[in-house]
C-alpha positions in Angstrom: -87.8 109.2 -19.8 -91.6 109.2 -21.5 -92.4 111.5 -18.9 -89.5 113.7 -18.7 -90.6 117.3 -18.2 -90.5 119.5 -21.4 -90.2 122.5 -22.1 -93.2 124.9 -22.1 -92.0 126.6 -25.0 -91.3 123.8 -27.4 -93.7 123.3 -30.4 -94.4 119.7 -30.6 -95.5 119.4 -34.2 -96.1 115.4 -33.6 -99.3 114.3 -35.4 -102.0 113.2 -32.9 -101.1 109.0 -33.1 -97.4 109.5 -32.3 -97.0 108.6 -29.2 -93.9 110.4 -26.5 -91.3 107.7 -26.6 -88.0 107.4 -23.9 -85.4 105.3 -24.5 -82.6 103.8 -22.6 -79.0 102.9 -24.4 -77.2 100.5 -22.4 -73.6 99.6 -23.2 -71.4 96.9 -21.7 -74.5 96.8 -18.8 -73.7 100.7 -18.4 -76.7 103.3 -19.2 -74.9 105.7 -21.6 -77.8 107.5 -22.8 -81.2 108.6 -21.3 -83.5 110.5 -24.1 -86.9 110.9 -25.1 -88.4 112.0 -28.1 -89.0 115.6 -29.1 -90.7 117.7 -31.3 -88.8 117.0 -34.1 -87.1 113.9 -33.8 -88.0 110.2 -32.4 -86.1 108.5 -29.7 -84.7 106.3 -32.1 -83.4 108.8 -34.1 -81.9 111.1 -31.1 -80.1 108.1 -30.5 -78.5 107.4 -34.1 -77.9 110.9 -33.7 -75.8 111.2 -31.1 -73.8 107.9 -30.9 -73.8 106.7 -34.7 -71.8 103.6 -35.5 -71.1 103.7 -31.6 -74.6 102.3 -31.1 -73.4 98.4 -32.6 -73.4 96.0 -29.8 -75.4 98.9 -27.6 -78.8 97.5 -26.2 -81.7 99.8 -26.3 -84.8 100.0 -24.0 -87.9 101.4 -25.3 -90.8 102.7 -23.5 -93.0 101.7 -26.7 -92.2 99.7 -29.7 -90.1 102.2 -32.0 -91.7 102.4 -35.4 -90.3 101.5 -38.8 -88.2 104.5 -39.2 -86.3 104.3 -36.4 -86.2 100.6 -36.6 -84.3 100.2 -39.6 -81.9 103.1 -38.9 -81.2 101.1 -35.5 -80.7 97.7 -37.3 -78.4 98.8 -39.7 -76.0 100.6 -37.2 -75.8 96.6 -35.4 -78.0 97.6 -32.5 -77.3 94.1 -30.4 -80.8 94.0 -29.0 -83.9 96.2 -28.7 -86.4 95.8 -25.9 -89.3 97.6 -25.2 -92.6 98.1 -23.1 -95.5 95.3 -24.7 -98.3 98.0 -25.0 -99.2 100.7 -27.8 -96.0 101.5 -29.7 -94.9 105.1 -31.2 -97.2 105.2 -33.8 -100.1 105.0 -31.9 -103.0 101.4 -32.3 -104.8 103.4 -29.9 -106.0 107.0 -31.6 -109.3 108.1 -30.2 -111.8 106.8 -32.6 -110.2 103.8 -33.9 -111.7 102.1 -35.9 -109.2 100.4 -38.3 -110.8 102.3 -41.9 -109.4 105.8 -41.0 -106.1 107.2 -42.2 -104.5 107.7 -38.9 -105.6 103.8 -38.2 -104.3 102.6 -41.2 -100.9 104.0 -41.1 -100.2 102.8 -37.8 -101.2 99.4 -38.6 -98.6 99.7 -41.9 -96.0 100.7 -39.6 -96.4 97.5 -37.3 -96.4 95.1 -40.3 -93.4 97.0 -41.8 -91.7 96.9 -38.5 -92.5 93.3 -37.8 -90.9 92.8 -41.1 -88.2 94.8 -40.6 -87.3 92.1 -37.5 -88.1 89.0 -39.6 -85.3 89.9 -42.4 -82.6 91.1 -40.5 -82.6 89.1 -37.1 -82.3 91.8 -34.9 -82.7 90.4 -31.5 -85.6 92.0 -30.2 -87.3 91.0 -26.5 -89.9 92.2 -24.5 -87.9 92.9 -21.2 -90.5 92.1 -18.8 -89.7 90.1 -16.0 -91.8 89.1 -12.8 -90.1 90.8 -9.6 -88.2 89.0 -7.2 -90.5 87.9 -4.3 -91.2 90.3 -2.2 -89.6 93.4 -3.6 -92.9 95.0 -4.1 -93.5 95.7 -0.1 -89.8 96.0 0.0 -90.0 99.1 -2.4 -93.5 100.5 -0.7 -91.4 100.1 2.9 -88.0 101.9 2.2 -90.0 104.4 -0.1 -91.9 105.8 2.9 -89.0 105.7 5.3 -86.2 107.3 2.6 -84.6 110.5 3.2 -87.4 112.9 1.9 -90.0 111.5 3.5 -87.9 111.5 6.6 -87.3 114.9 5.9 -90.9 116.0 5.1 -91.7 114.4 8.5 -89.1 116.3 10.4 -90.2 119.7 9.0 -94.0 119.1 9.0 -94.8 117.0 12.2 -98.2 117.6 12.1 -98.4 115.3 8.8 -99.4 111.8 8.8 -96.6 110.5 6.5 -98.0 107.5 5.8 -100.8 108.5 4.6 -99.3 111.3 2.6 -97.1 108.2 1.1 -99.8 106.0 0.0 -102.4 108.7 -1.1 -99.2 109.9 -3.4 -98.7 106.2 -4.4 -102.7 106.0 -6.0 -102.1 109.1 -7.3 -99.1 108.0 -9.4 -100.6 104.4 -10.1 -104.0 106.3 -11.6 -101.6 108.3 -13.3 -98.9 106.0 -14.6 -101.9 103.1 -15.4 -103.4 105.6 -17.7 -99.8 106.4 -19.5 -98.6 102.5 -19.1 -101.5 100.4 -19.2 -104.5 99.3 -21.5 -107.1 99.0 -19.4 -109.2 96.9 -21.9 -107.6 93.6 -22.3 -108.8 93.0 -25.2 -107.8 96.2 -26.5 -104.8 95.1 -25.4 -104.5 91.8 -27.4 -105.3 93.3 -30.2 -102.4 95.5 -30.3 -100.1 92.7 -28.9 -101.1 90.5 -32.1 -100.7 93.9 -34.7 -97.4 94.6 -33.2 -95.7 90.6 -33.8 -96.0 89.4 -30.2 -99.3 86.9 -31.3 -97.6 84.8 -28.3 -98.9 86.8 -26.0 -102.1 87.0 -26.4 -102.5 83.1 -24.9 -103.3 82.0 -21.7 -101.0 82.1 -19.5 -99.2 84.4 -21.1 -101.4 87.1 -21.2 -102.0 87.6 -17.8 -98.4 86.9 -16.8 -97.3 89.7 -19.2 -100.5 92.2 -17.7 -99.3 91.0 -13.9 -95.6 91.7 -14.6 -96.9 95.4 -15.5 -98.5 95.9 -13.3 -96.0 95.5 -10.5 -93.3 97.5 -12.3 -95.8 100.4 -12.7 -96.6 100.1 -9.1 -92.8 99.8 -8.5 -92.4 103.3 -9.9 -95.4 104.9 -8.2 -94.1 103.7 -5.2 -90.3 105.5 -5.5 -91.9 108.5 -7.5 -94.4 108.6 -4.2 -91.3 108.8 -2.1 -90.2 112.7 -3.5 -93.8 114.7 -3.0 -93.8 117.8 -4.5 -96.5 119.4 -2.5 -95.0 121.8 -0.1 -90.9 120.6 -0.3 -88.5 121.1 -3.1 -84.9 121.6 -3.8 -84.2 124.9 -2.4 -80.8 126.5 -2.5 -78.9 125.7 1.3 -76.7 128.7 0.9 -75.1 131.4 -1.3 -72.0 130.6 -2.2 -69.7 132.3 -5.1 -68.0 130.7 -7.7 -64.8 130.1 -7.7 -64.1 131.7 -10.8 -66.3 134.8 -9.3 -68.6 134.6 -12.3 -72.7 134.8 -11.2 -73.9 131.7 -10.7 -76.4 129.7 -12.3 -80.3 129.2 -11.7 -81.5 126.1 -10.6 -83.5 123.7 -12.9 -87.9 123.4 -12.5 -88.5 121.2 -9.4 -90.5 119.5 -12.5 -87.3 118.3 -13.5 -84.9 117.8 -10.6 -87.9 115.7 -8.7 -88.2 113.9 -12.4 -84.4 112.9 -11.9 -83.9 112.5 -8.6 -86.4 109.7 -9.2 -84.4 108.7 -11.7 -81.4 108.3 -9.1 -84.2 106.9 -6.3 -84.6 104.0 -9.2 -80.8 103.4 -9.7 -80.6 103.0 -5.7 -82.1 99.6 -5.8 -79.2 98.5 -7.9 -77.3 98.6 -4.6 -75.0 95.5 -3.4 -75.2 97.3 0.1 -77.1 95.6 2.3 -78.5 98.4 4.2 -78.3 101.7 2.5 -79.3 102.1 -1.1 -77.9 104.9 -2.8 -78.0 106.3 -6.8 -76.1 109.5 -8.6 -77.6 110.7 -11.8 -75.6 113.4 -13.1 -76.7 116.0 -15.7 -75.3 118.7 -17.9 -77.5 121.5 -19.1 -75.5 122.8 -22.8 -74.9 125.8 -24.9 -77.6 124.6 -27.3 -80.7 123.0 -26.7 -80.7 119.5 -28.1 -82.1 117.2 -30.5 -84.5 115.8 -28.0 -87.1 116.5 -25.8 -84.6 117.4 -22.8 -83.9 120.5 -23.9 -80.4 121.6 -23.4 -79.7 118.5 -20.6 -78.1 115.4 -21.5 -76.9 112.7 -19.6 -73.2 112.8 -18.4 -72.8 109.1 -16.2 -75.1 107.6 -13.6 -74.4 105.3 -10.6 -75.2 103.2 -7.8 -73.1 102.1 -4.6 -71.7 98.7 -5.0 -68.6 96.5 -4.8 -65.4 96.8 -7.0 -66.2 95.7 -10.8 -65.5 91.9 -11.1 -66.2 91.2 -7.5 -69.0 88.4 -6.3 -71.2 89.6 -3.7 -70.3 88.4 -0.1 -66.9 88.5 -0.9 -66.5 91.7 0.7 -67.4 92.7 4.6 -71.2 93.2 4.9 -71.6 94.7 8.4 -72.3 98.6 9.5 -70.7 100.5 12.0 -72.7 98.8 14.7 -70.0 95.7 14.3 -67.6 96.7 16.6 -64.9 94.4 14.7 -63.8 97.3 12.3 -62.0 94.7 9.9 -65.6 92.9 8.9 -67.2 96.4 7.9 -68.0 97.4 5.0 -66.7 101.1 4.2 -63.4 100.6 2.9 -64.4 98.8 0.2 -67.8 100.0 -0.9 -67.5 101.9 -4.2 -70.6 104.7 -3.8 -72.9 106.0 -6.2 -71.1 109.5 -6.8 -67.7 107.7 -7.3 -69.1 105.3 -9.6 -71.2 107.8 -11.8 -67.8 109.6 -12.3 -65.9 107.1 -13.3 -68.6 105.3 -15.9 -69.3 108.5 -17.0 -70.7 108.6 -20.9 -69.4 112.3 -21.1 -66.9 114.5 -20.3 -67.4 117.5 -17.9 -67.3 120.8 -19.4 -66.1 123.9 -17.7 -68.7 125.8 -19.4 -71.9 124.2 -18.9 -73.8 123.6 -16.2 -73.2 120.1 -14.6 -75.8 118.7 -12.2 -75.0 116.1 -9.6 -78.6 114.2 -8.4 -78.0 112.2 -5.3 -80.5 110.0 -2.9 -77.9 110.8 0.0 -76.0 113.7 1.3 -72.0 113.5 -0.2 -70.1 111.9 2.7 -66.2 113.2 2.9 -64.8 110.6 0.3 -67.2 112.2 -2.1 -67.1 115.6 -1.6 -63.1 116.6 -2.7 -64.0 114.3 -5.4 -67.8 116.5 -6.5 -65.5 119.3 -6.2 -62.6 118.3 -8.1 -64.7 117.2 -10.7 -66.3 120.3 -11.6 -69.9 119.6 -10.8 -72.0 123.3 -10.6 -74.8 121.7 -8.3 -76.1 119.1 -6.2 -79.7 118.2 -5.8 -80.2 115.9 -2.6 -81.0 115.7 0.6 -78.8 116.7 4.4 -79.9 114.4 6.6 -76.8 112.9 7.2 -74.8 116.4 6.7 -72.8 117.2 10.1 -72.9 113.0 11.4 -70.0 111.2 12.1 -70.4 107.3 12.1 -66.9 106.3 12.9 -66.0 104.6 9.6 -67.9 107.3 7.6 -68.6 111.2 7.8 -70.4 113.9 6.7 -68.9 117.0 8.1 -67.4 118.3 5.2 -70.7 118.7 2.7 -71.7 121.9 4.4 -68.3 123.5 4.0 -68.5 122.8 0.1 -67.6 126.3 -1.6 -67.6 126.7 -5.2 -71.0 125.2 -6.2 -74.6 125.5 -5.5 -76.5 123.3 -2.9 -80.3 122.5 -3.4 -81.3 121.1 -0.7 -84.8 119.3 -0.2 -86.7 121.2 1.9 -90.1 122.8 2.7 -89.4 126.5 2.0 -85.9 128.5 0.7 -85.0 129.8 3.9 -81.0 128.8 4.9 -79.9 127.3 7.4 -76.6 127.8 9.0 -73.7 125.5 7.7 -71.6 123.5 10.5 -68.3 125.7 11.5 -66.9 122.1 12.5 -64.0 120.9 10.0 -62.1 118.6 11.8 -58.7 116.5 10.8 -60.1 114.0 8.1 -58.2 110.9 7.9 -58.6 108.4 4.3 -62.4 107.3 3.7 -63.9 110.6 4.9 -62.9 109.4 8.4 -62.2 111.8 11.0 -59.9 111.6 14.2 -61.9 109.8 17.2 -61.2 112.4 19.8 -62.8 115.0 17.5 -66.1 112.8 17.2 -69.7 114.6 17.4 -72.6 112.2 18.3 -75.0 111.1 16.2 -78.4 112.1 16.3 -80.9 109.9 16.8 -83.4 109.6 14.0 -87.2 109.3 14.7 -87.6 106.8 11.6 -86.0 103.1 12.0 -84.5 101.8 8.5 -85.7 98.5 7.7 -82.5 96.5 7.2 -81.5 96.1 3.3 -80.7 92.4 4.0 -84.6 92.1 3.5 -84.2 92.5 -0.2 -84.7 89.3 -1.9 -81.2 88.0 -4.1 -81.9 89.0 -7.3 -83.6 92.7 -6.4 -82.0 94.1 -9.6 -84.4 92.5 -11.8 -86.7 95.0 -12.4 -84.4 98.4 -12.3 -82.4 96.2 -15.7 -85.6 96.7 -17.5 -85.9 100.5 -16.7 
């Protein structure tokens, strides 16, 4: 959310040590709120904002420390716990010319005592959420990042492009990048902040370069899944013309600044999955009347998801197997909850019928999602059709290009339509359809590597974003 795109109008009046701060509220082990901070306000104080008293027994995630002012706002409403990234905070150690005697220096280095003491008297129950991955996520990530949808789909419409390498030059891009945002490059630079900031425990061997390891595979982590959406000569690109249903004109498409940013965003939620093989995340976004407090503008976060067994439910419990088991009764589709369903139904906000509301999705909507996209509203999707037209047997995806009523942006390498299946079909419960009626399957050029690969506890590092 630190790098959410802004607007190119907004004034940021910010003085030159505060630094662009997002922030993640989490309630109940649900993300309720995604924000960032804006020209006016901090993250912290978007976030007493728009949830007040609502925020006790919340947990908020911090892309920096948050400084005094927002600290003791957050404290006193009964945050539960605070985390947040161990490297320069808001209020900037780090201003070009530091020195420690100038005013810019010394302010900062007030705000950390103040907000150290701020913790110390009131017991909040701050962390540093920074945990070493699971083994073997790392390649695991780099692997189904280069084989995803929009790669596959980048591959399909430019053959001529070594993927792979367009993957991995993409990847150093983004690390360069995200180092420079994310990392201190001078460690001790780096333990001197550490120790100004209250975390003095860090600073020791082997602490230290734990702490600078474990960052440094979470950065690469999200150079690898932002690597996966290039925004070279694809985007999201409207599939067809479609009116409303009310008739009213419809609605212009977000930047591809901003529907890449949160399709990442949904690419990140997909390794939440408890399927096995296919990995799939919702974000879904409303754009208001008004713009808002923060630094998104008129969007703000409606419910977010991931596909994954009923609520309650143990993994393994539950059939594991694709439609390549031929035993129907040991696959998985009946009881998988997906992403789309489940960002509906933990939604943080209602859906208004006057505002804009954005579904992002890693995965074409198969035909249990679709009535339900539909029904609930939504104005646009943002993903990708591979799948659109297939029929798998247990699951189908004939019905997405027969979706009227809302606007289709479909990832693509230019804004030229293509023609939307005439086939319809009797669908039968689970976005089944007769067996007599089946098409085949095309063949895809890309293998998926099996999701069993992932190692048990892959969620680790996507709890920390």
């Amino acid at each position: 959310m630190e790098l959410f795109p802004k607007e190119e109008t907004e004034d940021r009046k910010e003085n030159e040590f505060m630094q662009s701060t997002g922030l993640v509220v989490v309630q109940d082990q649900r993300v309720v709120g995604l924000h960032c901070s804006g020209s006016e306000l901090h993250a912290g104080q978007v976030a007493v904002i728009r949830y007040g008293p609502k925020l006790a027994a919340s947990e908020l995630y911090f892309s920096r420390k948050p400084c005094a002012t927002c600290l003791k706002m957050l404290i006193n409403v009964g945050v539960s716990r605070i985390s947040f990234w161990p490297g320069d905070p808001e209020i900037s150690l780090l201003v070009e010319g530091h020195n420690g005697t100038d005013s810019n220096s010394q302010e900062a280095i007030l705000d950390a005592i103040a907000s150290e003491k701020l913790k110390s008297n009131s017991h909040p129950h701050m962390g540093v959420a920074v945990q070493p991955l699971a083994l073997g996520l790392q390649q695991f990530v780099v692997e189904t990042s280069k084989e995803c949808d929009f790669m596959e789909r980048v591959s399909g419409d430019s053959p001529e492009l070594d993927i792979e390498d367009l993957f991995f030059r993409q990847r150093r891009q983004n690390l360069n990048t995200f180092s420079g945002e994310f990392l201190i490059q001078n460690e001790e630079c780096h333990r001197d902040v550490l120790a100004k900031i209250g975390l003095e425990n860090f600073c020791m061997e082997p602490y230290f370069c734990n702490l600078r390891q474990n960052m440094r595979e979470l950065v690469g982590v999200l150079a690898s899944v932002a690597a996966s959406v290039p925004l070279l000569t694809h985007g999201f690109y409207m599939k067809d013309a479609q009116p409303t249903a009310s008739g009213s004109p419809q609605t212009r498409g977000v930047s591809q600044e901003i529907a890449r940013h949160c399709t990442i965003q949904a690419r990140l939620l997909s390794y939440r999955t408890e399927d096995p093989k296919v990995g799939v995340g919702a974000v879904i976004w409303a754009e208001g009347k008004s713009g808002g407090c923060d630094g998104t503008g008129r969007l703000y976060l409606v419910g977010c998801g991931y596909n994954a067994y009923p609520v309650g439910s143990h993994y393994g419990q539950y059939p594991q197997m694709d439609t390549k088991q031929q035993d129907r009764q040991r696959r998985k589709y009946r009881y998988i909850i997906h992403a789309e369903q489940n960002a509906l139904t933990f939604r943080s906000a209602e859906i208004l019928e006057d505002e804009n509301t954005m579904l992002f999705v890693t995965k074409c909507p198969c035909d249990e999602c679709v009535p339900l996209v539909q029904g609930a509203g939504i104005k646009q999707i943002y993903t990708t059709d591979m799948a659109s037209g297939k029929d798998k047997g247990d699951i189908s995806y004939l019905r997405f290009d027969g979706l009227r009523g809302l606007q289709k942006f479909i990832w693509q390498k230019s804004c030229l339509t293509t023609c939307p299946s005439e086939y319809a079909g009797p669908h039968l419960a689970n976005g089944c359809v007769g067996k007599h009626r089946r098409e085949p399957e095309l063949e895809l050029s890309c293998s998926k590597r099996p999701r069993s690969a992932m190692p048990k506890d892959h969620s680790l590092f996507v709890d920390q974003w």
